[in-house]
C-alpha positions, 0 to 999 in steps of 0.5 A, a space after each residue: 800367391 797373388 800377382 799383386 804380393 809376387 811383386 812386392 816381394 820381388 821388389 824386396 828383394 831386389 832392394 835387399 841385393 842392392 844394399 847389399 852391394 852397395 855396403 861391399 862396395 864401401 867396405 872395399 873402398 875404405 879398405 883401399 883407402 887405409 892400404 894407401 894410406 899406410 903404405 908409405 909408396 902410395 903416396 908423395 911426402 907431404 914436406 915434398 908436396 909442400 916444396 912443390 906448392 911454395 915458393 922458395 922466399 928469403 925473409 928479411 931480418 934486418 932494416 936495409 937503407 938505400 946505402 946498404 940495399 946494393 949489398 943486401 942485394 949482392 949478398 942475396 945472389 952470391 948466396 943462391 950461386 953458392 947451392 942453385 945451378 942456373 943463375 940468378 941476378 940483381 935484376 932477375 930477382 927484383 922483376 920477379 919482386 917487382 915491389 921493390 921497384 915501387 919502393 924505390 921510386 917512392 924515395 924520389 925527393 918530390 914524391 917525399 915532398 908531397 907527402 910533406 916529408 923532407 929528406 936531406 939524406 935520401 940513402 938513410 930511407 928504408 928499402 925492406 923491413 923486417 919480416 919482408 918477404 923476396 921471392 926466389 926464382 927457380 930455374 923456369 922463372 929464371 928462364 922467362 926472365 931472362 928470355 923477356 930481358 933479350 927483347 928489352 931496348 931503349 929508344 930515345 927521340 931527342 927533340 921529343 925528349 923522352 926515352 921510351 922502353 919496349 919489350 920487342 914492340 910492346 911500348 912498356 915506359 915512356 919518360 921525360 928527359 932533358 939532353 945536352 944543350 946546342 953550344 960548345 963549351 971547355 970541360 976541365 974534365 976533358 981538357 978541352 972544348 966539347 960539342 955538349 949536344 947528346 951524341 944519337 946513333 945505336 949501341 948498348 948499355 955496357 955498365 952501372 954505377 950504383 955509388 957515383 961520385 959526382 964533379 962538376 964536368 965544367 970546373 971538375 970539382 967534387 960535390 956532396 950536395 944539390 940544390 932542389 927545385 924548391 930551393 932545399 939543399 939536400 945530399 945527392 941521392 945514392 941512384 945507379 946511372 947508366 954508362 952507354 955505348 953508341 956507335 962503338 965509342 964509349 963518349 961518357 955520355 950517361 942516363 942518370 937522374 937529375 934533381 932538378 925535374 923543371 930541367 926535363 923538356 929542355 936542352 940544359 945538360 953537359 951531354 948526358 940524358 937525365 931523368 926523374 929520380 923515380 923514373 931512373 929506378 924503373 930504368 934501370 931495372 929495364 936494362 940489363 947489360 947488353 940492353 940495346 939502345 937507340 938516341 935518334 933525332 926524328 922531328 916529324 912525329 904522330 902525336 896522339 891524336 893521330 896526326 903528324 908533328 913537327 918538333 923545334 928543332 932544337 940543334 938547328 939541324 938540315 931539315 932536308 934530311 927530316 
């Protein structure tokens, strides 16, 4: 036999040998493969792997107006209370559906206007659709939350007029405001003259009102309606104020939206801090309660250039303290 034909024979028959190998090893691995398929304790529930991959959701059945949202909102909470053993709340549930807020805003009046649809009665406005879909948290989530709600506070530079939100230092919102205005005046509503310029010092968010009713603090007479900007009168709109704590007094000094936006930048309140109506909804879903708070009246400033700024001082306050 030739060297020549040794080899090729050698060769076959390593090929053979190593097809050979190759087929019981795949006829191994299917066998594996069925064993594990049919043996129930080799594998996870499919339904359990497909909870672990999804995110519990409520879908909405009904339409929900801003009159009812609060309710929808409660009933949400009091029903996951009810099975879940961690918390939930109104404002936990709405910054992991952040949307919400967004839907809110656009129920502002002017930003209506602009789309040229007027609306007299902001509380008949649609919130959530049927099919909406409102993500859960679950117990982490609630965790994270809840641990970037503790780093929440507010800081409120009168004679800049803005109230600015942060997230330990991170700046997050910064919003135009009007405050209360440098005079004296008598208030039925207290009974007695009041210094109307906002109060500054430190304190805290202690409470909401989601349904106010609204008096004028001067007269202390009941009233549904407002006149607009533009000069429309429409229903006072249904948008949670912000009951504030500073300095341990509790002096109704209030964050609340004005319907007047040409009033922000200016001294024009009775003492409370107003805002946009679009901007009250992303304040308020900021501060939970206990949220700090800090009202300052700092009139050198760095602008955003970079340089220092005086403001007017507009309560005509010492300069030499600044």
């Amino acid at each position: 036999m030739s060297k020549r034909l040794a080899y090729t024979l050698a060769f076959l028959l390593l090929l053979l040998i190593t097809i050979t190998i190759a087929k019981l090893l795949e006829i191994n691995k299917s066998a594996n493969l069925v064993d594990t398929i049919q043996n129930p304790v080799a594998i996870q529930d499919p339904v359990s792997i497909q909870k672990k991959i999804q995110k519990q959701y409520v879908v909405v059945n009904d339409t929900i107006r801003i009159e009812d949202y609060f309710d929808f909102m409660d009933s949400l909470v009091t029903a996951h209370d009810s099975i879940a053993d961690y918390p939930l709340s109104e404002h936990i549930l709405v910054h992991l559906n952040s949307w919400i807020i967004d839907t809110l805003a656009n129920t502002d009046y002017y930003r209506m206007m602009q789309k040229d649809s007027f609306t007299y009665d902001q509380r008949k406005l649609i919130v959530l659709r049927p099919k909406d879909s409102i993500f859960i948290p679950d117990s982490l989530e609630v965790s994270s939350i809840l641990e970037t709600f503790a780093k929440l506070r507010f800081d409120i530079n009168l004679p800049e007029y803005k109230l600015r939100i942060y997230e330990d230092s991170l700046l997050l919102y910064t919003f135009p405001i009007r405050i209360g205005q440098n005079k004296t005046k008598y208030l039925k509503m207290n009974n007695r003259l009041t210094d109307l310029r906002t109060k500054q010092g430190n304190g805290k968010i202690i409470a909401y009102r989601k349904n106010p009713d609204f008096y004028n603090p001067a007269t202390g007479k009941k009233f549904l309606q407002t006149r607009r900007d533009d000069g429309k009168t429409t229903l006072m709109p249904q948008i949670p104020w912000l009951v504030t704590e500073i300095d341990g007094i509790r002096n109704g000094q209030l964050i609340h939206p004005t319907t007047n936006p040409k009033t922000l930048g200016k001294a024009y309140s009775n003492g409370c801090i107003g805002v946009k109506e679009s901007d009250a909804w992303y304040i308020y879903y900021h501060c939970p309660i206990g949220t700090e708070i800090n009202i300052r009246y700092d009139l050198k400033i760095i602008n955003n250039q970079g340089t220092e700024k005086i403001l007017d001082n507009i309560y005509k306050r010492d300069m030499r303290s600044y």
